[in-house]
N, C-alpha and C positions, 0 to 999 in steps of 0.2 A: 258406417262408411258408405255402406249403399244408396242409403238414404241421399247424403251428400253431394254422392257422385251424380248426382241425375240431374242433380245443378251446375256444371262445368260451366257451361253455354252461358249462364247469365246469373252469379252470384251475387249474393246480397250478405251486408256483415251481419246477418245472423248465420251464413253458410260456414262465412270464414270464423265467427266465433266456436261453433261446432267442429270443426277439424280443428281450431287451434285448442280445444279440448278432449279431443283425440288423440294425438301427436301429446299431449302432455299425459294421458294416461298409458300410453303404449311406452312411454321413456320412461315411466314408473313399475313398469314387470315386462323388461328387459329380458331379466334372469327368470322367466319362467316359463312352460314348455310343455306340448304336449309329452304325457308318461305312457309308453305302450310296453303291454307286461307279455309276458311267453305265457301262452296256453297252450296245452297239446293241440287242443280241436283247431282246426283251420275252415271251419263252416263263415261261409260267407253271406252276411245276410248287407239289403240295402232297405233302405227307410225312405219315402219321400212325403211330400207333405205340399200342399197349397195353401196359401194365403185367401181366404175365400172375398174377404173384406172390399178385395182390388182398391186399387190409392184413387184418389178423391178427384187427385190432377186429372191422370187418362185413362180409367176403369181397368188399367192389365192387374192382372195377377201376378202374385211372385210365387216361384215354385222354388223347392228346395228341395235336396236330398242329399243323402249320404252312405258310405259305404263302408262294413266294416268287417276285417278275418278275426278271427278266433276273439270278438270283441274288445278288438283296437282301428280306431276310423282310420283310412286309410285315403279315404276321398271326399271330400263334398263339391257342390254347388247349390249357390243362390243364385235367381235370376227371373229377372219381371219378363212377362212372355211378352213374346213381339207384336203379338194381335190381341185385338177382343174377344173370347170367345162367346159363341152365342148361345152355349148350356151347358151344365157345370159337368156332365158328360163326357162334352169335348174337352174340356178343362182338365180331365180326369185324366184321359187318355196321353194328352200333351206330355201331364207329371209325368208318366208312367216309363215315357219313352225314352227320356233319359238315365236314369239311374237301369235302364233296361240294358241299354246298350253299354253302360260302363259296368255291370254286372256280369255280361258273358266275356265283354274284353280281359278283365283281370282275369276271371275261369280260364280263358286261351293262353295269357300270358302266365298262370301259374302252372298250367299243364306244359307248357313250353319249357319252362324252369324243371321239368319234372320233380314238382312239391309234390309232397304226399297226396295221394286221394284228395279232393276236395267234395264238401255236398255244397250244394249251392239250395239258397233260399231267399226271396225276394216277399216282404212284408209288406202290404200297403194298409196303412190303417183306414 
């Protein structure tokens, strides 16, 4: 879908045959659903990741991450960055900053809640 969506502005029916094979696989698992199970622990860890590749069209990167408590996702985002970057450092950094900042949010909004203890831990492979 993201892929597709980057063609709004000026679709060609190879765009429109891909969502219309999309739209037929999503009304095919309807009934099915992410499953999140009770764990005791409530450790928070987040994952992110770049696309080093960059798309062929306008060299961005897409960055991804995700976030998850006692190993059930709780967040993600995809998303091609807005600029070039000029070394894969800065690129690095960029990932980093998002799943950064939705890592200490949920910590505030779970200590708000007053949840149990939380440890908090951020991965970056």
């Amino acid at each position: 879908m993201g892929v597709v969506s980057q063609f709004m502005q000026n679709p060609c029916i190879d765009h429109l045959n891909a969502i219309i094979y999309i739209l037929r696989y999503l009304k095919k698992t309807l009934g099915q659903g992410l499953l999140n199970k009770y764990k005791k622990y409530t450790q928070i860890y987040g994952y992110c990741a770049v696309d080093s590749t960059r798309s062929t069209m306008d060299r961005h990167s897409t960055r991804s991450y995700y976030v998850l408590i006692g190993g059930n996702i709780i967040s993600w985002k995809s998303k091609k960055q807005n600029v070039v970057a000029k070394s894969s450092a800065q690129v690095e950094y960029r990932v980093m900053m998002s799943p950064t900042c939705e890592l200490v949010w949920v910590k505030q909004f779970l200590q708000e809640l007053k949840i149990c203890e939380i440890q908090f831990y951020q991965v970056f492979p």
